[in-house]
C-alpha positions as CSV (number, residue, x, y, z in Angstrom):
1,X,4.3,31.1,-19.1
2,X,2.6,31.9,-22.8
3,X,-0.9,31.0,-23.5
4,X,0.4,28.4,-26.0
5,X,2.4,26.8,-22.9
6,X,-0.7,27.0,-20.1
7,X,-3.4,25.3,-22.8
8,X,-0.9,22.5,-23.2
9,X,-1.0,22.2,-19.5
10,X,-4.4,22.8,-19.3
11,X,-4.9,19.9,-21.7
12,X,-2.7,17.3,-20.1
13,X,-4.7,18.1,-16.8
14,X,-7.9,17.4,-18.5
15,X,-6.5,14.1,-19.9
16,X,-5.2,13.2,-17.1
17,X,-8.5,13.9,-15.3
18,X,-10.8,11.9,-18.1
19,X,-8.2,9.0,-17.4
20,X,-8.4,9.1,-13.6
21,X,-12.3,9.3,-13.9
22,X,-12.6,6.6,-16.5
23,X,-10.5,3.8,-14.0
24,X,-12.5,4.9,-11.2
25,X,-15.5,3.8,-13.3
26,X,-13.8,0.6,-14.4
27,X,-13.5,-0.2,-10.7
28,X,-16.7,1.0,-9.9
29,X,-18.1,-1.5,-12.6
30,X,-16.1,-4.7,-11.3
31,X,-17.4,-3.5,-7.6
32,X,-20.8,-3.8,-9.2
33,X,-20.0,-7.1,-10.7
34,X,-18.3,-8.3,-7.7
35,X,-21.7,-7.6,-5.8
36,X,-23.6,-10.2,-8.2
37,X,-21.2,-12.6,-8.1
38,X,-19.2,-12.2,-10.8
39,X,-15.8,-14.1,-9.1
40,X,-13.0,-13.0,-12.1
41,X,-14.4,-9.2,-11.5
42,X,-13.4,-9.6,-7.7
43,X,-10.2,-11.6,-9.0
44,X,-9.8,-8.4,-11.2
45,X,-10.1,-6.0,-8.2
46,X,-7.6,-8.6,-6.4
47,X,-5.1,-8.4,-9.4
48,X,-5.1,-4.8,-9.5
49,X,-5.2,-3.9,-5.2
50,X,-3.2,-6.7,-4.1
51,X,0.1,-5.0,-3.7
52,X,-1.4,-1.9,-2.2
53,X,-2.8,-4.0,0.5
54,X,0.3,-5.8,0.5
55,X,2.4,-3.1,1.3
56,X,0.2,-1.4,3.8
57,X,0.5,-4.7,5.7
58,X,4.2,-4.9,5.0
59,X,4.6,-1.4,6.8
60,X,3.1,-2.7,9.9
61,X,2.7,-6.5,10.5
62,X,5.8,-8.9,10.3
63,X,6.7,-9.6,6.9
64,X,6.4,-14.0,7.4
65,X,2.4,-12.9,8.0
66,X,1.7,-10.2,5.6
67,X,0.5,-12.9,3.0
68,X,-1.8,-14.5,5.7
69,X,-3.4,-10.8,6.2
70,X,-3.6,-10.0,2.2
71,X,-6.0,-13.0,2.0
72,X,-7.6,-12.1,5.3
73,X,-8.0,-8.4,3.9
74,X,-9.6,-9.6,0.1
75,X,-12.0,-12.2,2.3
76,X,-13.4,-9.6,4.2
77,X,-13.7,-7.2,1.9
78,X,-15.9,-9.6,-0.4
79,X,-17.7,-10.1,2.4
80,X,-18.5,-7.0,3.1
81,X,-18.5,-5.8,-0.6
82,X,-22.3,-5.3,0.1
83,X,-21.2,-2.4,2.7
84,X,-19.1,-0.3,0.4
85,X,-21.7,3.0,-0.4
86,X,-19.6,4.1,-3.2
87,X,-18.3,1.8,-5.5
88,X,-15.7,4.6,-7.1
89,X,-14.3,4.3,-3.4
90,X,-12.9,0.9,-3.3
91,X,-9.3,1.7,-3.3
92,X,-9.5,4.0,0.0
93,X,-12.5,1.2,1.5
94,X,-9.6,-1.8,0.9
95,X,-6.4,0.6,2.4
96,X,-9.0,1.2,5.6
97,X,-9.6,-2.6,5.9
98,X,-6.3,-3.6,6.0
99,X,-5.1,-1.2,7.7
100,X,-7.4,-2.4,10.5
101,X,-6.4,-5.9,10.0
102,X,-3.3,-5.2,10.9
103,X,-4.3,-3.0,14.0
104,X,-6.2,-6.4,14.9
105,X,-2.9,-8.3,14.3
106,X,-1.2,-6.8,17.0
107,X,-3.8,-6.3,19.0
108,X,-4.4,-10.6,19.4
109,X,-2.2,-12.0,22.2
110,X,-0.1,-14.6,21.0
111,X,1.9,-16.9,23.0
112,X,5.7,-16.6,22.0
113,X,8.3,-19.1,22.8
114,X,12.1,-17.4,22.8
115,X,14.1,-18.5,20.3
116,X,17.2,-20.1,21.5
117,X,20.6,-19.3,19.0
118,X,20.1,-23.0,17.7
119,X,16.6,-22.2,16.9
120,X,17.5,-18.6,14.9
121,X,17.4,-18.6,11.7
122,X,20.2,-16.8,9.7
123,X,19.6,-14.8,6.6
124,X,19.9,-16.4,3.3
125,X,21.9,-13.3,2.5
126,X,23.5,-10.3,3.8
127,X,21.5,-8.4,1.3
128,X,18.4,-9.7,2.6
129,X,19.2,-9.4,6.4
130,X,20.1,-5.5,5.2
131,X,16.7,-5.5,3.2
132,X,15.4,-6.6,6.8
133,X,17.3,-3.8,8.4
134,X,16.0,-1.2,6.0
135,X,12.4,-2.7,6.4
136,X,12.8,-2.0,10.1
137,X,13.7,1.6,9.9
138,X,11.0,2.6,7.6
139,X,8.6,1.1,9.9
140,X,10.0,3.4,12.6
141,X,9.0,6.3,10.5
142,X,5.6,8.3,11.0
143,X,2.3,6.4,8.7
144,X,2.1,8.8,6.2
145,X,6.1,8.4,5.2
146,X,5.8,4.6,6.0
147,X,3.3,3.4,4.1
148,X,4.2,5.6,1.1
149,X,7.6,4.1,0.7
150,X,6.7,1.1,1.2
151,X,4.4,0.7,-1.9
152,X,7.0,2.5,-4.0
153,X,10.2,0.8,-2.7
154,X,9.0,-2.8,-1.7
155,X,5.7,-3.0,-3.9
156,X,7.2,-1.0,-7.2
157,X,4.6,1.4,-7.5
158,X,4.8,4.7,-8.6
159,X,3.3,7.4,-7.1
160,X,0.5,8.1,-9.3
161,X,-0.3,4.3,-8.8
162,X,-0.6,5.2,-5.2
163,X,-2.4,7.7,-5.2
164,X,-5.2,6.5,-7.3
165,X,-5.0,3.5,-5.4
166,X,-4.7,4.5,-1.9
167,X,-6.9,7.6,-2.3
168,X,-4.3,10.2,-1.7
169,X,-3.8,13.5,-3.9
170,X,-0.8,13.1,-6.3
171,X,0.9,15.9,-4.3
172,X,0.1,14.5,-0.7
173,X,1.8,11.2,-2.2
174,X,4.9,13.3,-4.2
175,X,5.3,15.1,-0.3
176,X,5.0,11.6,1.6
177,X,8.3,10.1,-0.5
178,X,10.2,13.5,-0.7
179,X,10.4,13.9,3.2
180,X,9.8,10.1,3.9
181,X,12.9,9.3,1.5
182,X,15.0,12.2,3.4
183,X,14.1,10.8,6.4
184,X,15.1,7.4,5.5
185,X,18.4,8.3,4.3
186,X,18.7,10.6,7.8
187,X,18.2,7.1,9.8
188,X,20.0,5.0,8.5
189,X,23.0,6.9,7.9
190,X,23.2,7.3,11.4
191,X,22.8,3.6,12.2
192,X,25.7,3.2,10.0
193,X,27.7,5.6,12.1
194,X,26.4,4.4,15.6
């Protein structure tokens, strides 16, 4: 590598770095607004860590509640904005929260009737009982690979989305879908021999 090729390099890391540091202190700000009651600041926060939160929950709660634990999640969290010690730490403070939610989720007892065959519900599609299918594998998968592909294959984020959001380093994130993708593709190619 010339000199002329590592300053460009050295450039777009600095850029990239001034940008990463300048949304932090957006959200920082609409933390700080949030905190004084400033409602379309929170709605703000909402907007923009909704499907993080969404897919977190996705990865480990059935999907016909997830919705349910995303408002759960954002209620307490407002609640609790007070808590947060570092405003620039709100993505990683949210991911925490719902992953506990979801911990408490399965933690509750329910009582569960067995659904009878005239009861079951068919898919609307075959697409979306295979959507289903995949869903199920990728929540078989260890957290890290789980929650990654999730946010990028359900949610339609991309991975420096994730990271900033989640708290990750692009490269733990960039690692996460590499070996969680080959993983994936491992599993369910041998469902669809078995």
């Amino acid at each position: 590598m010339n000199v002329m090729e590592a300053t460009g390099d050295l450039i777009i890391l600095v850029g990239q770095a001034q940008q990463k540091a300048s949304r932090a202190g957006d959200n920082a700000r609409l933390v700080e607004a949030s905190r004084v009651g400033d409602h379309d600041a929170f709605r703000r926060l909402y907007d923009l860590y909704a499907p993080m939160v969404h897919g977190l929950l996705l990865a480990r709660a059935p999907h016909w509640e997830v919705d349910d634990l995303v408002q759960d999640v954002f209620m307490t969290a407002f609640n609790r904005l007070h808590t947060l010690r570092d405003p620039e730490a709100f993505g990683g403070w949210i991911a925490m929260i719902a992953r506990n939610r979801a911990m408490d989720f399965h933690r509750r007892s329910r009582q569960t009737e067995e659904i009878t065959e005239e009861m079951a519900v068919e898919p609307d599609t075959a697409s979306e009982a295979e959507a289903r299918k995949i869903l199920e594998v990728i929540r078989n998968l260890p957290e890290a690979y789980r929650e990654t592909l999730v946010l990028r294959l359900i949610e339609g984020m991309t991975g420096p989305e994730i990271a900033e959001r989640t708290g990750l380093t692009p490269a733990s994130v960039r690692v996460n879908l590499h070996r969680g993708m080959k993983l994936l593709r491992e599993k369910l190619h041998r469902e669809r021999l078995a």
